[in-house]
N, C-alpha and C positions, 0 to 999 in steps of 0.2 A: 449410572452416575456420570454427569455431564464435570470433563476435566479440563475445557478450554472451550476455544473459540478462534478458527480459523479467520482471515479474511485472503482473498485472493482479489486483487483490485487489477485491473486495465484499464490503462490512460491513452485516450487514442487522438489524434489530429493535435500534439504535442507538438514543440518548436525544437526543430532537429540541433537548432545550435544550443540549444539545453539541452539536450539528453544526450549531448556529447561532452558536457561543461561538467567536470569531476565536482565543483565547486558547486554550481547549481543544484545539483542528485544531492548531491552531502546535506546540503542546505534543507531539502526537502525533507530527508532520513531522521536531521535532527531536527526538526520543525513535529514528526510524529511521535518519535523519543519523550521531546519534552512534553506537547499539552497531554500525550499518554502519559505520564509520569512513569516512563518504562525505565531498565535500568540498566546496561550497558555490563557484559562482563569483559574487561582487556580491550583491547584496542580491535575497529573494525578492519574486515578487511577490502579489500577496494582492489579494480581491476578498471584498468581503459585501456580499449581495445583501439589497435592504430586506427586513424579518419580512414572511412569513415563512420567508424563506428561507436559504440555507445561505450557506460561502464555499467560496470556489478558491482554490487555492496551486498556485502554479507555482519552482521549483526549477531551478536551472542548477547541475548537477552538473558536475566536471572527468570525470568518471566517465559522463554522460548526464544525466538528468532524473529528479527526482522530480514526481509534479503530484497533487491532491487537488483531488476536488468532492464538497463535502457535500446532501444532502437532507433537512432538518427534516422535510418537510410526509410525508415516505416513512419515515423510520428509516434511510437508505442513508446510507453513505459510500462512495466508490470511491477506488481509489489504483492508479497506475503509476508504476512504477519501472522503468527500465529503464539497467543496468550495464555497461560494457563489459570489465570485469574481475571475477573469480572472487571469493563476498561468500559468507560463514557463511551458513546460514540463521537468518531471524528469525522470532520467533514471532508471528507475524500474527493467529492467531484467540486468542492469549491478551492481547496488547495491546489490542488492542482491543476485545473483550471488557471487559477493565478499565479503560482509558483514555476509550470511547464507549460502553460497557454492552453492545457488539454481542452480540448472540443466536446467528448465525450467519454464520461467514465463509467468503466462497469463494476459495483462492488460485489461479490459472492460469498456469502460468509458461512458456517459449517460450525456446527455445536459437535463437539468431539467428546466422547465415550460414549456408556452403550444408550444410554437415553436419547443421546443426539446423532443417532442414525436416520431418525428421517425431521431433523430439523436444521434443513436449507433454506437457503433465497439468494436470490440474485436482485441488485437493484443498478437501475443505472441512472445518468442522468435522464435520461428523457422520462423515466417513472416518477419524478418529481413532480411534473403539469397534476401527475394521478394520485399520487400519496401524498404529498406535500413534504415529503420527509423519507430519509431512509430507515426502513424499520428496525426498532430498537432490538436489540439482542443482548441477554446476561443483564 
């Protein structure tokens, strides 16, 4: 029985004065919250680390977790999410893209329980020219 749906997303050639900008990351977190129509339990918690480094965000979803740690001094952003119920796909390498400047995003997503042992993928942007799209999952 398939109980979620992981993603593990990396955002690479990011603009280091956003992924050091608490306000900016926030802004992304809740930008996925809402067109997910996810659901927040209590207030997030958030971390920024002295320049020149980035912040974490940590999310109590009723759904599971969202969490974010950024990289200034690399251009990386990463992000997991992980759902226990059936979500749109989001466009991940066009957010952020626009949102972080990302260059290149890689998504990995992961069907969780015992049917979803071997139903992976990785897509990134560059697999776009080839798929036209990131493959749909749930």
């Amino acid at each position: 029985m398939i109980v979620g749906t992981e993603w593990s997303v990396d955002a690479e050639g990011c603009r280091a004065e956003l992924l050091s900008d608490m306000q900016a990351v926030q802004r992304v977190c809740e930008r996925i919250i809402s067109d997910l129509d996810l659901q927040v339990m209590g207030e997030a918690l958030w971390h920024k680390f002295p320049s020149p480094g980035g912040v974490t965000a940590l999310f109590l979803l009723t759904e599971s977790h969202l969490a974010c740690h950024t990289y200034p001094e690399t251009g990386i952003a990463t992000f997991n999410l992980y759902c226990c119920r059936p979500r749109p796909h989001w466009p991940w390498e066009d957010r952020l893209a626009d949102m972080l400047g990302a260059a290149r995003v890689t998504v990995r997503f992961h069907l969780r329980g015992a049917q979803g042992d071997n139903a992976e993928g990785a897509f990134d942007s560059s697999d776009r020219a080839l798929y036209g799209q990131e493959p749909s999952i749930m």
